[in-house]
C-alpha positions as CSV (number, residue, x, y, z in Angstrom):
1,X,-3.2,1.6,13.0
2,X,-1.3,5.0,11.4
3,X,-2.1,5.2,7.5
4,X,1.1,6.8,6.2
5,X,0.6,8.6,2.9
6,X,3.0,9.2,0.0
7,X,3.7,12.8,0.4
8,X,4.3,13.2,4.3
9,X,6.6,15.7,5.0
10,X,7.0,14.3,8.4
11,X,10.8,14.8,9.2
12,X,12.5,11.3,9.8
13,X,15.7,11.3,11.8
14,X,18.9,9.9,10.4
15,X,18.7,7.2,12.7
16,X,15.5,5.5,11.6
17,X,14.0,3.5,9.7
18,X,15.3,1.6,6.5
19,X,18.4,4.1,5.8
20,X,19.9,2.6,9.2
21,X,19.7,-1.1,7.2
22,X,20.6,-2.4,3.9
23,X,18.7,-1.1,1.0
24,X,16.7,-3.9,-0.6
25,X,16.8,-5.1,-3.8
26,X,14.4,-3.2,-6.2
27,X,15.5,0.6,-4.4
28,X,17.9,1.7,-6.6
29,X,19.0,5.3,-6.9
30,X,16.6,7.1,-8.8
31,X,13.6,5.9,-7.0
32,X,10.5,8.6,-6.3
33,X,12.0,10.2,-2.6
34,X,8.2,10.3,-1.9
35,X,8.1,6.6,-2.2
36,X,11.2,6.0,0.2
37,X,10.3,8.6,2.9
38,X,6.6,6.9,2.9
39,X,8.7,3.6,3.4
40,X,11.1,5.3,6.0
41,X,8.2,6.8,8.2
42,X,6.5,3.4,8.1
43,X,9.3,1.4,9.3
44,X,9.5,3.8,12.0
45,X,6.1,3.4,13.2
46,X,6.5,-0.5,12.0
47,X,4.1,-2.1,15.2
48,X,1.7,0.0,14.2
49,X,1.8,1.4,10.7
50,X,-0.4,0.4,7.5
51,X,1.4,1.3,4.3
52,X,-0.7,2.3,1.6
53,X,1.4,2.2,-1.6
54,X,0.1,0.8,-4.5
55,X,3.1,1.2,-6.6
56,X,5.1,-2.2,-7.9
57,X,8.3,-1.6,-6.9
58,X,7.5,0.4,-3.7
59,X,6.0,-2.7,-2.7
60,X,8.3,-4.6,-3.2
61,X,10.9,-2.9,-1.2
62,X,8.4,-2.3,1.5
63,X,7.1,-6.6,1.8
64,X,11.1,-6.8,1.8
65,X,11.3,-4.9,5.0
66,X,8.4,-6.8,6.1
67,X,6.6,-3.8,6.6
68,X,2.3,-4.0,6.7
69,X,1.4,-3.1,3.1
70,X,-2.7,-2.3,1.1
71,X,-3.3,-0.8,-1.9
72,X,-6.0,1.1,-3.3
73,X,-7.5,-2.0,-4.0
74,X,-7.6,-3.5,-0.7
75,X,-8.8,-0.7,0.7
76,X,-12.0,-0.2,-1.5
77,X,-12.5,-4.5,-0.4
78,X,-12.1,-3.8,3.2
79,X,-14.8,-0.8,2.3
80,X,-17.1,-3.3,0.6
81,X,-16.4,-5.6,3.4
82,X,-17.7,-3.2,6.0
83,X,-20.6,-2.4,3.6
84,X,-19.1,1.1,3.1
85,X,-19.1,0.7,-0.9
86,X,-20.3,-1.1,-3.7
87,X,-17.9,-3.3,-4.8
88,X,-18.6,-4.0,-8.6
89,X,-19.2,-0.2,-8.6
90,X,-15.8,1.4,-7.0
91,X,-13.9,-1.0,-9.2
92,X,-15.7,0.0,-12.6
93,X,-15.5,3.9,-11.3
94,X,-11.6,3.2,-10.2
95,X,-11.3,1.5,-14.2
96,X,-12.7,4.3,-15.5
97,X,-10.5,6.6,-13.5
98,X,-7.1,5.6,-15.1
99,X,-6.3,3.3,-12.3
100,X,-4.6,-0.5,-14.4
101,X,-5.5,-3.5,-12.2
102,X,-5.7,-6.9,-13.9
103,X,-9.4,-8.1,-14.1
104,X,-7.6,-11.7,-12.4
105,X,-6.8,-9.8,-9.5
106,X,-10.5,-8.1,-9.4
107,X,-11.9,-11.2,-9.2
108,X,-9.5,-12.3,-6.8
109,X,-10.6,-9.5,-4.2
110,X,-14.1,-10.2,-5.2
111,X,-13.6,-13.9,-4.2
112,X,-11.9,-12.8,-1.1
113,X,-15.0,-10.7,-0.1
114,X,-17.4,-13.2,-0.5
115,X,-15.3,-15.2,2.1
116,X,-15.1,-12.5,4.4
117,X,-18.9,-12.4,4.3
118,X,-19.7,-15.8,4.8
């Protein structure tokens, strides 16, 4: 899978990706351009793309194109899944970083590991 990241600079041609469809709700004018070309670039490489966005509303417009989305978060679980990273640690450091994530939704992915490893 391609992991496209927020800033690519990666030229998109007029003819693909989301700007070819209808704008989703939740795109509005105004909208960081670094969040939409991430989105644009990813719908073009849709079969085989991984979005990482953790932003709300990019999200949002991204599951609305039905486009393969992660997070910081799932990416430090799929980590901690493959025995990469500590799990209780990379969330306490990625608290302590700045980083808002509900402790509901820590627990959740915590949950979700412990599945994966049994």
């Amino acid at each position: 899978m391609t992991a496209i990241s927020r800033g690519s600079n990666e030229a998109i041609p007029p003819e693909c990706g989301p700007k070819k469809h209808s704008i989703p709700e939740g795109s509005q004018p105004g909208w960081h351009p670094a969040g939409m070309r991430s989105i644009t670039l990813a719908w073009r490489h849709r079969d085989s793309c991984l979005l990482i966005l953790d932003e709300k509303r990019g999200r949002k417009v991204a599951t609305n194109f039905g486009l393969k989305i992660t997070g910081t978060a799932g990416l430090l679980t799929d980590a901690a899944a493959a025995g990469l990273i500590d799990f209780d640690d990379a969330f306490i450091r990625l608290a302590q970083s700045g980083f808002r994530l509900s402790p509901q939704v820590v627990e959740s992915l915590r949950r979700s590991l412990i599945h994966r490893k049994a």
